[in-house]
VOGU-3710 file (C-alpha; in Angstrom, 3 decimals, decimal comma):
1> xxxxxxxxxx> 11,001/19,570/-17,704  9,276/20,373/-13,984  6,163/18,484/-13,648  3,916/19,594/-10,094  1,858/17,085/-9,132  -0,039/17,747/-6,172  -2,312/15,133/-6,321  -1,954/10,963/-6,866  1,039/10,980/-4,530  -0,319/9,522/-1,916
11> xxxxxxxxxx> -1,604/6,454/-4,340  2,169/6,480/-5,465  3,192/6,249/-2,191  0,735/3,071/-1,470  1,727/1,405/-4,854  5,627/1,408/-3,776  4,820/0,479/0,059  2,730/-2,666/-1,540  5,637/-3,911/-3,873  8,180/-3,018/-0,865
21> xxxxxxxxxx> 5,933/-5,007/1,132  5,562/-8,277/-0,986  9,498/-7,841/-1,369  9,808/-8,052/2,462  7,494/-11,341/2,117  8,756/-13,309/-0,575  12,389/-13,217/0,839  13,769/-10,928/-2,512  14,373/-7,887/-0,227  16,818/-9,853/2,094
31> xxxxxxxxxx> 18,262/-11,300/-0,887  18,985/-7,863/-2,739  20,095/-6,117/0,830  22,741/-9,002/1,070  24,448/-8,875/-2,351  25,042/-5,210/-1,389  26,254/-4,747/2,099  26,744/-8,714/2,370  25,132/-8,995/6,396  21,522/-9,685/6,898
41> xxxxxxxxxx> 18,803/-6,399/7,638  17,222/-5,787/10,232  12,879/-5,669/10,339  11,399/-2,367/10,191  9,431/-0,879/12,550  7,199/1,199/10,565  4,566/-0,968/8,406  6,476/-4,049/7,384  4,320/-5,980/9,634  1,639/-4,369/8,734
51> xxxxxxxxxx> -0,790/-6,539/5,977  -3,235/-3,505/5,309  -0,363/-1,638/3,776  -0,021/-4,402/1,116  -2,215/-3,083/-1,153  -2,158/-1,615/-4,617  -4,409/1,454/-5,361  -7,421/-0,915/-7,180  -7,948/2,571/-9,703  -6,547/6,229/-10,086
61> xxxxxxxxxx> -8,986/8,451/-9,547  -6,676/11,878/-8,587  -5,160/12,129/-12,273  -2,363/12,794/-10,213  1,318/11,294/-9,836  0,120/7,790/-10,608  -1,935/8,221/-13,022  0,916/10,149/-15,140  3,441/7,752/-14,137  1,175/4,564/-15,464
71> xxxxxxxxxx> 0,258/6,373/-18,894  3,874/7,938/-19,473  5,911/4,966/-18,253  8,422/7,446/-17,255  9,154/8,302/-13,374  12,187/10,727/-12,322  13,867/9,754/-9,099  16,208/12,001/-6,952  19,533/11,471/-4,893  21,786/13,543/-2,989
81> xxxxxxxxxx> 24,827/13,474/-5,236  27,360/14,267/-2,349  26,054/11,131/-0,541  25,770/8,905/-3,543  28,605/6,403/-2,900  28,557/2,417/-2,971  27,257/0,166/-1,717  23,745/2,675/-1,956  24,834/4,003/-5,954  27,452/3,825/-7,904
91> xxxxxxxxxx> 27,461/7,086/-9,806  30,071/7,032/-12,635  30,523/10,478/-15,049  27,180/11,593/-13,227  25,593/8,375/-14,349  23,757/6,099/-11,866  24,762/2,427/-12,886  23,858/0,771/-10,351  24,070/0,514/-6,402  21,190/-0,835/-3,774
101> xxxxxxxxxx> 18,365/2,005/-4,513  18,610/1,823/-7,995  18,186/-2,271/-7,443  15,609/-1,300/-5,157  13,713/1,009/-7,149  13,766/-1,186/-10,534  12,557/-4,046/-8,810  9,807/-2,243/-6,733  8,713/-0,712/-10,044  8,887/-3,833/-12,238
111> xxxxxxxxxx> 6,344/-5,270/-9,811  3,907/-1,758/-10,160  4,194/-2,238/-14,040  3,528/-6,052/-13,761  0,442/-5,354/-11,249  -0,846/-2,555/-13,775  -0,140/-4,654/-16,762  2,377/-2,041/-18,718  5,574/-2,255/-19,759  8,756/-1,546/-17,622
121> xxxxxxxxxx> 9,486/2,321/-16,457  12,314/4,228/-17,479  14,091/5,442/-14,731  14,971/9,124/-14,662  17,513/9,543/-12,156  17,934/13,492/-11,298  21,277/14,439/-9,269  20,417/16,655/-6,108  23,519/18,765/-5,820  23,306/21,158/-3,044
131> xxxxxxxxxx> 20,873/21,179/0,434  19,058/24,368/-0,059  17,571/22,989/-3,454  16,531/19,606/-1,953  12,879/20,593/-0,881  12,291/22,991/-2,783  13,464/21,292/-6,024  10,760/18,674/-4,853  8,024/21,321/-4,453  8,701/22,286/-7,644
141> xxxxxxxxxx> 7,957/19,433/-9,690  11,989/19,082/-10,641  11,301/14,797/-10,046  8,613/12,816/-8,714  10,340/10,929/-5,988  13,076/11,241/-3,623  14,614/7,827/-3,798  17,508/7,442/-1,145  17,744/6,724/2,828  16,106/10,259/4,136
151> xxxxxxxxxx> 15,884/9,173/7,940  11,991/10,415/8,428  12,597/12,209/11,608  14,833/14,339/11,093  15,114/18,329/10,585  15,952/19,472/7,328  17,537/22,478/6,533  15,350/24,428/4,023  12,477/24,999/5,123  13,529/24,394/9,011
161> xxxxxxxxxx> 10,767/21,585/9,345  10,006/17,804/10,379  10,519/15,935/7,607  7,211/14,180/8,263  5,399/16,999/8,642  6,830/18,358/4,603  7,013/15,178/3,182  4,801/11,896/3,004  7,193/9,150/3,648  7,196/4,913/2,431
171> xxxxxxxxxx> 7,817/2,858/4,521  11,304/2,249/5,022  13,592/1,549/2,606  16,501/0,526/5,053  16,967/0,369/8,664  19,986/2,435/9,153  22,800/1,625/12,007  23,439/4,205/14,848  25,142/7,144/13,168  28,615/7,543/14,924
181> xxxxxxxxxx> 31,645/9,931/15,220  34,558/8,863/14,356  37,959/10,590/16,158  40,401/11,567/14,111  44,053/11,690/14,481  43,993/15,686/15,023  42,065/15,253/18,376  45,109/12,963/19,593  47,811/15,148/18,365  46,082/18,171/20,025
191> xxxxxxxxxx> 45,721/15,972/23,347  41,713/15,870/23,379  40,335/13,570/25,892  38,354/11,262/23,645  36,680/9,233/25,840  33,353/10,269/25,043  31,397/13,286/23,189  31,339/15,025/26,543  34,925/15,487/27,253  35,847/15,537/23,747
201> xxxxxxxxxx> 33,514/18,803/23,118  34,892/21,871/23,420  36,488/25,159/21,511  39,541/23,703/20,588  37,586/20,746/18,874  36,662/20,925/15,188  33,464/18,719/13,882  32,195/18,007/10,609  29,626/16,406/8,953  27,277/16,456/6,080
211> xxxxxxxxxx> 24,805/19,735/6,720  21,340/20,004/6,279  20,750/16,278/8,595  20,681/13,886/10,992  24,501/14,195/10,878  24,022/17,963/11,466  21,545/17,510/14,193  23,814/15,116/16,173  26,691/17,398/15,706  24,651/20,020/17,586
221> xxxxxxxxxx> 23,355/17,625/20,520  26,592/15,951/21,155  29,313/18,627/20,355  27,447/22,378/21,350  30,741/24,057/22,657  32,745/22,764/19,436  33,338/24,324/16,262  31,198/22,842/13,589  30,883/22,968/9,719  29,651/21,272/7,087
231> xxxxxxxxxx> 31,408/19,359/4,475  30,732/19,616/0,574  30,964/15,793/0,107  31,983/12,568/1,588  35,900/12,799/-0,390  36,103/16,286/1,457  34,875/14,641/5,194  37,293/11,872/4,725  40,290/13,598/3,395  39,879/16,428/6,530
241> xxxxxxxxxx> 40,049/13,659/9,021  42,485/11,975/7,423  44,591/14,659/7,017  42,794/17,097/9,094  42,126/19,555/10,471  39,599/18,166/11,699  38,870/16,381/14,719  35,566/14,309/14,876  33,460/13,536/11,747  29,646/12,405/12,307
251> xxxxxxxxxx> 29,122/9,457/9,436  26,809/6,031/8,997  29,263/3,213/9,255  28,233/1,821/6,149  29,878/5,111/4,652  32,607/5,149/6,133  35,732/3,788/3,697  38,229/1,283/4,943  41,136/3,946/5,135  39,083/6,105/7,657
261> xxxxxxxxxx> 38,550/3,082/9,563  42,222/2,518/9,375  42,700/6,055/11,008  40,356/6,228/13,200  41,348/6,698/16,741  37,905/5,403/17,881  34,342/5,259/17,332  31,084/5,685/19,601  27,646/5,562/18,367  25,274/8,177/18,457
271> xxxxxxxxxx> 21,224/7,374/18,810  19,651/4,710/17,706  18,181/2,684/14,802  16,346/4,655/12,705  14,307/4,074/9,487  14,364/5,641/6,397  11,768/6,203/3,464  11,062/7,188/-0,073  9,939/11,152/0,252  6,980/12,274/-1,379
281> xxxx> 5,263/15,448/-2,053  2,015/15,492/0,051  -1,333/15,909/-2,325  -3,113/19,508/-2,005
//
């Protein structure tokens, strides 16, 4: 059932930044982050540093989010089903097993039970299917928490607005590598220059992504004169490189599956390191 909770989030928001934040202290982030994408992370730049943020909300006074979280024991966590592949979930018959956020979010929340002194949350995990619902699904009071790697500055597709300016972000969750585009073997059957985005761009040059994005955004910085489209899922932006017809896909590298890297022709980076956050509704 929908639940709108327009107040308490931002003590929600402070409880998971403190248990993030001892995490990040006692070593058991670095652990978790290693057992899933087996390198080392890299420091945030947002508040990890920061010892004011490691602090749990002493009280609820908003009889808000927080407040119905604590007395429930029940939270409901979103993901982007078309993006939910390993090592970030593992999603199996629509089920989330497991994966690095939903390791993530069970410890973070074990240690805002064990701070509060009740008993372990269940975990609601609510598939986000399709971009145009993402927002407003979240307005709406569909679940409580969007729990995934939402890069903070980025546009989003419904409404057209900053994230940061529609959401109230944690701090991050993950610092994500350069997004890239990969070239497919299309652009070198069709004879593109690929030696960078610039002479690769062009009308006879077909781009994908995932819409609704960074991804997206990139797409439209680095390939204006191309034509561009969105794919449904990851399987479908693999499978029309691999196979085509198209030319460039826009990924994360730790996305991207060992047979695309097989294929692909090459691979520059796009940006920089960015960090990404736990989204939640700002309080009214």
């Amino acid at each position: 059932a929908e639940l709108k909770l327009d107040r308490g989030n931002l003590e929600t928001k402070r409880a998971f930044d403190a248990a993030l934040l001892e995490m990040w202290q006692d070593g058991s982030y670095d652990n978790l982050y290693r057992s899933w994408f087996q390198s080392s992370p890299d420091r945030f730049t947002d508040c990890v540093e920061d010892s004011a943020a490691l602090f749990y909300p002493p009280s609820v006074h908003s009889k808000g989010l927080l407040d119905y979280i604590l007395n429930t024991g029940q939270i409901r966590l979103g993901y982007f089903g078309p993006l939910a592949v390993l090592p970030g979930f593992d999603v199996q018959n629509g089920v989330v097993v497991s994966g690095f956020y939903p390791s993530l979010a069970e410890e973070l929340l074990l240690r805002i039970a064990t701070f509060y002194e009740i008993p372990p949350f269940a975990i609601n995990w609510i598939e986000i299917s399709a971009i145009v619902d993402f927002y407003p699904d979240h307005a709406a009071g569909v679940y409580d928490v969007v729990f995934m790697n939402l890069f903070k500055k980025a546009m989003w597709s419904a409404p057209v607005e900053p994230r940061d300016e529609i959401w109230n972000f944690s701090c991050g969750l993950l610092t994500a590598e350069p997004l890239r585009f990969y070239v497919c073997p299309s652009a070198v059957t069709k004879g593109l220059n690929i030696t960078s985005a610039e002479t690769i761009d062009g009308p006879n040059t077909n781009v994908q992504y995932i819409g609704g994005g960074a991804q997206q955004t990139a797409a439209e910085s680095e390939f204006p004169n191309s034509n561009r489209s969105a794919a449904a899922d990851l399987a479908s932006l693999f499978n029309a490189c691999e196979n085509g017809p198209t030319d460039i896909i826009i990924e994360l590298p730790n996305r991207i599956t060992n047979s695309i890297q097989g294929i692909a022709e090459d691979s520059q980076a796009i940006g920089t390191f960015q960090n990404t956050g736990a989204a939640f509704r700002l309080d009214k």
